[in-house]
Biopython code that builds the backbone (N, CA, C, O; Angstrom):
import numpy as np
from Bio.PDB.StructureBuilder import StructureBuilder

atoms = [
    (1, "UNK", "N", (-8.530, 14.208, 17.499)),
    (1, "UNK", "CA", (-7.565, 15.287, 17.535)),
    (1, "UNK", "C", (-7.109, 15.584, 16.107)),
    (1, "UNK", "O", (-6.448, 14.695, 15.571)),
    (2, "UNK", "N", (-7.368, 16.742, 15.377)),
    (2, "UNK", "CA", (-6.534, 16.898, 14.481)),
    (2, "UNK", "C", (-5.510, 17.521, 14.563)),
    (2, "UNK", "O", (-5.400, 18.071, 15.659)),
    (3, "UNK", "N", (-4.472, 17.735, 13.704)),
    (3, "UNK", "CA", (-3.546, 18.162, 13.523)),
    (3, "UNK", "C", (-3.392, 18.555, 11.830)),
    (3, "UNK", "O", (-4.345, 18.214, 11.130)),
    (4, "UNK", "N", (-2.143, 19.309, 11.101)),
    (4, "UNK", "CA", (-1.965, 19.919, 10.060)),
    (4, "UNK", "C", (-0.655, 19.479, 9.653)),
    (4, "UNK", "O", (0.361, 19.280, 10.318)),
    (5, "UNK", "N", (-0.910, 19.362, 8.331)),
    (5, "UNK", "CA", (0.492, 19.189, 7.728)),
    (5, "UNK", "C", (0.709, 19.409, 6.413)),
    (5, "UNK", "O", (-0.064, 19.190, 5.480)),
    (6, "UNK", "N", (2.120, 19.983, 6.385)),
    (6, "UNK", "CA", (2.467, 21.043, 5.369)),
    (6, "UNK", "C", (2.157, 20.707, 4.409)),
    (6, "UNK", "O", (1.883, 19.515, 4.553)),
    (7, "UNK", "N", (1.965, 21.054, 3.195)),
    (7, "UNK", "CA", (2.175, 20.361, 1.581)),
    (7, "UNK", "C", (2.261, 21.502, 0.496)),
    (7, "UNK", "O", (1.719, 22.594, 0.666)),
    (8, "UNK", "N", (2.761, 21.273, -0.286)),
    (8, "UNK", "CA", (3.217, 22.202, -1.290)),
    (8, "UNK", "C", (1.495, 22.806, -2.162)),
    (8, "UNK", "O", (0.596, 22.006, -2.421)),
    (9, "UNK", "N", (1.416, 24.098, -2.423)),
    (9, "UNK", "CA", (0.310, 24.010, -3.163)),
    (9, "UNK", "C", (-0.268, 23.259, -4.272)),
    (9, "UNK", "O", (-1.429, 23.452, -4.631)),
    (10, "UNK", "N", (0.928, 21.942, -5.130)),
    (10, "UNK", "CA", (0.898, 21.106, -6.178)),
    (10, "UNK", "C", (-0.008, 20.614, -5.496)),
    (10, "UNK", "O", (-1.210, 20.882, -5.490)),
    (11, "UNK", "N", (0.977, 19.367, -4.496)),
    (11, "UNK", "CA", (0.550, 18.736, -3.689)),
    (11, "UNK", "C", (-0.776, 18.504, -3.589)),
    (11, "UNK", "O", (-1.393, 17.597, -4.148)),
    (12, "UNK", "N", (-1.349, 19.606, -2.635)),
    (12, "UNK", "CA", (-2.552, 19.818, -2.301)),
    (12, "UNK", "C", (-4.027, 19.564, -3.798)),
    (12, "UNK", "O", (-5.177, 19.177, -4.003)),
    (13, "UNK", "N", (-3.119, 19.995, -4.265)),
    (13, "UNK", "CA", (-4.107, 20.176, -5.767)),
    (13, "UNK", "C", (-4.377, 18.547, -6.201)),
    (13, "UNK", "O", (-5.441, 17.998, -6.490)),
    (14, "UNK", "N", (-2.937, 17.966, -6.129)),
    (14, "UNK", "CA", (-3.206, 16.781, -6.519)),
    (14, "UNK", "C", (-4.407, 15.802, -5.706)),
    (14, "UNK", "O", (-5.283, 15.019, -6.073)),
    (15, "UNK", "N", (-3.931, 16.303, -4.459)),
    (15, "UNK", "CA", (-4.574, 15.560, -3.428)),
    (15, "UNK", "C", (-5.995, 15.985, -3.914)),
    (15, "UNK", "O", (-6.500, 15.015, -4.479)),
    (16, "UNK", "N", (-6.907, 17.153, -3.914)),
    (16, "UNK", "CA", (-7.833, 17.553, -4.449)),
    (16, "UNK", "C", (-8.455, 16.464, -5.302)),
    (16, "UNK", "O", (-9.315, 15.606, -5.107)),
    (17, "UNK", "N", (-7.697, 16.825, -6.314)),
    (17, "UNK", "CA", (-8.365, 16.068, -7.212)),
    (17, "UNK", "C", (-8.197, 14.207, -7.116)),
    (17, "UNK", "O", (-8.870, 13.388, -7.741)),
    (18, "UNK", "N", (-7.499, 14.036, -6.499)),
    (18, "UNK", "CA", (-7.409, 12.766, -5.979)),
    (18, "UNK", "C", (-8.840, 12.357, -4.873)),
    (18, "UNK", "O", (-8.914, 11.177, -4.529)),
    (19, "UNK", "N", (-9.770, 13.196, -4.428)),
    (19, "UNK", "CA", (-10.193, 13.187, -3.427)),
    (19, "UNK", "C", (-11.728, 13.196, -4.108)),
    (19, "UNK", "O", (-12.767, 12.894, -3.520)),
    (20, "UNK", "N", (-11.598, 13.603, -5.436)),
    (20, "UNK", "CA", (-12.884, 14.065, -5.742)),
    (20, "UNK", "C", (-12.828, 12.566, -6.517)),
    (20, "UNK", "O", (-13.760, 11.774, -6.384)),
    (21, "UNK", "N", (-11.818, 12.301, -7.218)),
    (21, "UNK", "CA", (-12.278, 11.074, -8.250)),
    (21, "UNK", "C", (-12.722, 10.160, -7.757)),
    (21, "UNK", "O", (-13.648, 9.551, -8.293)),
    (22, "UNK", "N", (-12.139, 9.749, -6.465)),
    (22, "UNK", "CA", (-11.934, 8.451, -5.439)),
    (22, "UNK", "C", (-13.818, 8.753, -4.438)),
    (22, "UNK", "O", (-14.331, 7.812, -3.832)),
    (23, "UNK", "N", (-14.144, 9.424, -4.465)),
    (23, "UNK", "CA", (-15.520, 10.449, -3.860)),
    (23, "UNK", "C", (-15.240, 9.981, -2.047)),
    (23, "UNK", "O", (-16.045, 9.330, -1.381)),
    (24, "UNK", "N", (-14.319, 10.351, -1.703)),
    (24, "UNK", "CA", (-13.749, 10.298, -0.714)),
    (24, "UNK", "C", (-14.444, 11.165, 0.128)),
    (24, "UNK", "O", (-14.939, 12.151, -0.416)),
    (25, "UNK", "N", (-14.622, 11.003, 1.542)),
    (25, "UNK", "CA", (-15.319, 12.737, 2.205)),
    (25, "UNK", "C", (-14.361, 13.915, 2.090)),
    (25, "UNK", "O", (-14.587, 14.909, 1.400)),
    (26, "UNK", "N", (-13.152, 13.690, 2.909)),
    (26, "UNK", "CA", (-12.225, 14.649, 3.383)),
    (26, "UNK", "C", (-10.994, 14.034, 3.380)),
    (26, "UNK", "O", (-10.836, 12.931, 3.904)),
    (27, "UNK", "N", (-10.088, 14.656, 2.827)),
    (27, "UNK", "CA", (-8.468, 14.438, 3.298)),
    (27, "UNK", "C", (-7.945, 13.484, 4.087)),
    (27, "UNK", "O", (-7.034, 12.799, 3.623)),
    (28, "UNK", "N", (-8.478, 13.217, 5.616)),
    (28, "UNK", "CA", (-7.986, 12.181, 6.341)),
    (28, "UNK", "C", (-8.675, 10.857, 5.509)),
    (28, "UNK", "O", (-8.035, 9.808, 5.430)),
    (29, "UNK", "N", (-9.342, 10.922, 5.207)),
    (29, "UNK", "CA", (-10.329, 9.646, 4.327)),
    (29, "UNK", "C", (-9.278, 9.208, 3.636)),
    (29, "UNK", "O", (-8.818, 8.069, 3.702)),
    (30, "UNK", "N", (-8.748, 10.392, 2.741)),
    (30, "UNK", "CA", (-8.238, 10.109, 1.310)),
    (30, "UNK", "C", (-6.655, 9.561, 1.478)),
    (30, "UNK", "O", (-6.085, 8.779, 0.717)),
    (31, "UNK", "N", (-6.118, 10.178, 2.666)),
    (31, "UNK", "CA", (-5.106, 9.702, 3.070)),
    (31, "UNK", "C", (-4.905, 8.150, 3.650)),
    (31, "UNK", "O", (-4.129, 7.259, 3.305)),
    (32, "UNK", "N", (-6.061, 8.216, 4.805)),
    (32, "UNK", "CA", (-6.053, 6.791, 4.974)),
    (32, "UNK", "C", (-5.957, 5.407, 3.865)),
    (32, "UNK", "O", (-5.329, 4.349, 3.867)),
    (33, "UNK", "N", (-6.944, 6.065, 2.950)),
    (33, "UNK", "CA", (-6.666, 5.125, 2.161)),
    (33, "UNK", "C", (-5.313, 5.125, 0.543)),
    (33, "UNK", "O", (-5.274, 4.376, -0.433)),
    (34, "UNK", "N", (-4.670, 5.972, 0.824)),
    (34, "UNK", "CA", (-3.360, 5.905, 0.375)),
    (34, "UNK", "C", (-2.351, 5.194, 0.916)),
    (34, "UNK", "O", (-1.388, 4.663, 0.364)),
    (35, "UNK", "N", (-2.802, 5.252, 2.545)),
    (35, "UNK", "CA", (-1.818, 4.210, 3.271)),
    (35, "UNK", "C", (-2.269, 3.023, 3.151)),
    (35, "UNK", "O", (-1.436, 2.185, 2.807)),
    (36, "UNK", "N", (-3.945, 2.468, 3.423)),
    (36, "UNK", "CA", (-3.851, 0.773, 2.350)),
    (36, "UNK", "C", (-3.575, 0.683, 1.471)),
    (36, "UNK", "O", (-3.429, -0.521, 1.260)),
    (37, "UNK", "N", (-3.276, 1.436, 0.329)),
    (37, "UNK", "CA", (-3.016, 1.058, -1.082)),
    (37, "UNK", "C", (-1.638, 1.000, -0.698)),
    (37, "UNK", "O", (-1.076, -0.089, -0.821)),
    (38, "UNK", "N", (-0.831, 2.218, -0.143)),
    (38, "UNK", "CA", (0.399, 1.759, -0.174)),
    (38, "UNK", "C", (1.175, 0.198, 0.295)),
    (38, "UNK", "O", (2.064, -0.491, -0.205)),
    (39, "UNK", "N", (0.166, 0.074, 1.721)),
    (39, "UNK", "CA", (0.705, -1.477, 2.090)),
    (39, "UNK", "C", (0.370, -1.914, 1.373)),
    (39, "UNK", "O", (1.131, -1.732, 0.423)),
    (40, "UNK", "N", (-0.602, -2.627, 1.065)),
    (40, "UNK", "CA", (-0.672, -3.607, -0.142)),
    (40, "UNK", "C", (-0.419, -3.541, -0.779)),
    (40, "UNK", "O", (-0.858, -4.527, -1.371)),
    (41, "UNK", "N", (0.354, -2.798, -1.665)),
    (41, "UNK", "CA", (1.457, -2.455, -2.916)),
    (41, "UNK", "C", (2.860, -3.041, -1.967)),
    (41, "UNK", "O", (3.546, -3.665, -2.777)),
    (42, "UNK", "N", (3.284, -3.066, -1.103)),
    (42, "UNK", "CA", (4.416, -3.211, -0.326)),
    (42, "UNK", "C", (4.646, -4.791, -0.260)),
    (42, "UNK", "O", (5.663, -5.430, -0.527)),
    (43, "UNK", "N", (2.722, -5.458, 0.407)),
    (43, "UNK", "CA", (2.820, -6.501, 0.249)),
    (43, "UNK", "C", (2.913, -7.590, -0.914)),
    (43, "UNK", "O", (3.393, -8.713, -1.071)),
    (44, "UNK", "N", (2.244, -6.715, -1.588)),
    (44, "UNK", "CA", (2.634, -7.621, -2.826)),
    (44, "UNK", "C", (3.519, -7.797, -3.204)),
    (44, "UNK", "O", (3.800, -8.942, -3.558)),
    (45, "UNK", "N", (4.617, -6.538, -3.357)),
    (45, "UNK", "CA", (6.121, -6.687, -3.872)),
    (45, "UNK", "C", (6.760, -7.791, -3.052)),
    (45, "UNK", "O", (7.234, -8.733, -3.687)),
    (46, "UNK", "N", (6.852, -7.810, -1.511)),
    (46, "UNK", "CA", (7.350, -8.863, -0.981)),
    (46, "UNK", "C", (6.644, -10.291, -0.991)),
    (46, "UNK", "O", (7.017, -11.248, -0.312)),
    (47, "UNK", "N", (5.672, -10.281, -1.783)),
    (47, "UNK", "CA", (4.858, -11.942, -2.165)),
    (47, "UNK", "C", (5.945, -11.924, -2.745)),
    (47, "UNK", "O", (6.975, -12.176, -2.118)),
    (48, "UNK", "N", (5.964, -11.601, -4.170)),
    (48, "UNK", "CA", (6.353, -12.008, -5.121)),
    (48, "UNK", "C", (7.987, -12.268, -4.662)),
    (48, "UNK", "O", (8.622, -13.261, -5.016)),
    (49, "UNK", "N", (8.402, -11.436, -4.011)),
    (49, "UNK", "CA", (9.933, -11.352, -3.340)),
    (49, "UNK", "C", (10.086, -13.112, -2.930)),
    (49, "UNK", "O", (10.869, -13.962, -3.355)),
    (50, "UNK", "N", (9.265, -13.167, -2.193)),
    (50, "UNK", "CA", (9.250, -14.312, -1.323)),
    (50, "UNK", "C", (9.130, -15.725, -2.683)),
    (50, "UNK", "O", (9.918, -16.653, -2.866)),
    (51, "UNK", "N", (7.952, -15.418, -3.372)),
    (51, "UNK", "CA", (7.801, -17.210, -4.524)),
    (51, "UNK", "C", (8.910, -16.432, -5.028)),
    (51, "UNK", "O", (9.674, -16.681, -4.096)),
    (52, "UNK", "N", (9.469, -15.810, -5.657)),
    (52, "UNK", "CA", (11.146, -15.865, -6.358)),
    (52, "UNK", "C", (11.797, -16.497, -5.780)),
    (52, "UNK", "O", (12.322, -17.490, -6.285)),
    (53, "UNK", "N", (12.056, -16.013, -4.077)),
    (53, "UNK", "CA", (12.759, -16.952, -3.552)),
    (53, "UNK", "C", (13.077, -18.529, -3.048)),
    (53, "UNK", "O", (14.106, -19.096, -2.678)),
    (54, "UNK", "N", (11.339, -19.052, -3.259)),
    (54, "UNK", "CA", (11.095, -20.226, -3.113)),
    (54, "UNK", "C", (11.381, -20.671, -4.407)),
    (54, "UNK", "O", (12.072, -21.684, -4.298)),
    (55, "UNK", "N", (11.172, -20.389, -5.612)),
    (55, "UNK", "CA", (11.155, -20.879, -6.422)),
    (55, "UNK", "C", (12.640, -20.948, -6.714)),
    (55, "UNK", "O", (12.953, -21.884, -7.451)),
    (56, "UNK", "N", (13.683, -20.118, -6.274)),
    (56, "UNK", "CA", (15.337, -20.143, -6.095)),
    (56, "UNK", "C", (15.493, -21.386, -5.530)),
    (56, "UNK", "O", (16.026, -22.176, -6.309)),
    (57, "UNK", "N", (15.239, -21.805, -4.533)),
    (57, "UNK", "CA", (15.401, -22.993, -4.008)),
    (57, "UNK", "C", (14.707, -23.816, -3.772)),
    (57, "UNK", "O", (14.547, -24.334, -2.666)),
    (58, "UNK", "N", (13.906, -24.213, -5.270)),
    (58, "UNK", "CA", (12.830, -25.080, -5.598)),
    (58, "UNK", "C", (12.076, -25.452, -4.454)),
    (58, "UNK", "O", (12.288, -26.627, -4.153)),
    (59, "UNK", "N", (11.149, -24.785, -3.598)),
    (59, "UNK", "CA", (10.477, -25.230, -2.588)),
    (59, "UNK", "C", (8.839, -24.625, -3.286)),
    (59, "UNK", "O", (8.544, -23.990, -4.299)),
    (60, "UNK", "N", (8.175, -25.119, -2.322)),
    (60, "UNK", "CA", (7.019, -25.197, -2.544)),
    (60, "UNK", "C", (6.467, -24.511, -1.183)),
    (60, "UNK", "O", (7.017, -24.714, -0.101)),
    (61, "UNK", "N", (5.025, -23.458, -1.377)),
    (61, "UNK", "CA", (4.430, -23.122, 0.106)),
    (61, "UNK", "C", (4.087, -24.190, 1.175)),
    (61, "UNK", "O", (4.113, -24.134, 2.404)),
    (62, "UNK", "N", (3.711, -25.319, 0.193)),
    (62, "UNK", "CA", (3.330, -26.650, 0.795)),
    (62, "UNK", "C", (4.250, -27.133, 1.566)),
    (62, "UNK", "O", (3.998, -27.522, 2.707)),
    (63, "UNK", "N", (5.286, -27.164, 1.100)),
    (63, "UNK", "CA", (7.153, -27.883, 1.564)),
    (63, "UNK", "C", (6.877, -26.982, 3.249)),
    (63, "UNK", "O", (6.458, -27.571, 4.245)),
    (64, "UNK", "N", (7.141, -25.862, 3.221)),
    (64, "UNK", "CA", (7.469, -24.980, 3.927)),
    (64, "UNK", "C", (6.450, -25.151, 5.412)),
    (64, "UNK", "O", (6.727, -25.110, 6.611)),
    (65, "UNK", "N", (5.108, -25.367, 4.615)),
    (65, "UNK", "CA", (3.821, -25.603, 5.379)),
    (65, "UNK", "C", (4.140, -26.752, 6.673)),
    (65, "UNK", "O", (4.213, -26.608, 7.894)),
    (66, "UNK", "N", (4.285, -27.918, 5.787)),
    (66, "UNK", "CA", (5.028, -28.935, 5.998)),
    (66, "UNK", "C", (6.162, -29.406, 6.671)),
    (66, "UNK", "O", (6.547, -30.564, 6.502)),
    (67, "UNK", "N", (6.697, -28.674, 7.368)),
    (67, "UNK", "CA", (8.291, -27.953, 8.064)),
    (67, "UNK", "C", (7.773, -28.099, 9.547)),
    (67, "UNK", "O", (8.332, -28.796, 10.394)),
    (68, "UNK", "N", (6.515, -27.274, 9.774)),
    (68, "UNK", "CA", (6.373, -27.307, 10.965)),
    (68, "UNK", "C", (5.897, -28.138, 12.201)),
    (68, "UNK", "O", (5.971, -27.660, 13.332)),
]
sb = StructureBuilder()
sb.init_structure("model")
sb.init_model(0)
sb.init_chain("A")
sb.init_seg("    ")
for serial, (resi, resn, name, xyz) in enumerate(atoms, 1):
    if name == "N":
        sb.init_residue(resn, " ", resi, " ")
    sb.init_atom(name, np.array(xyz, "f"), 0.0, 1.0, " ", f" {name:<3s}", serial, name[0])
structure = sb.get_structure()
């Protein structure tokens, strides 16, 4: 099923050329994979979120492992 959605003529341009560098087929392609990059940009921020926080309260993944 497709469907449409709005975007500014920038937008679109960017996306364009975003689509050609990446040699993507089509738009839904190019999008899809904006949404893995985005999670894994998400996840990573919360890795690192997370060993800050272990490392706040000197624990170890091992410690934690180890818990259960």
């Amino acid at each position: 099923m497709k469907t449409t959605i709005a975007v500014s003529k920038k937008t679109r341009a960017e996306l364009h050329k975003l689509k050609i560098e990446t040699g993507v087929k089509n738009f839904d392609e190019l999008i899809s994979m904006l949404i893995r990059e985005y999670k894994k940009m998400r996840f990573l921020e919360a890795s690192v979120l997370f060993k800050e926080k272990l490392r706040e309260m000197k624990l170890t993944l091992e410690d934690i492992l180890n818990e259960s």
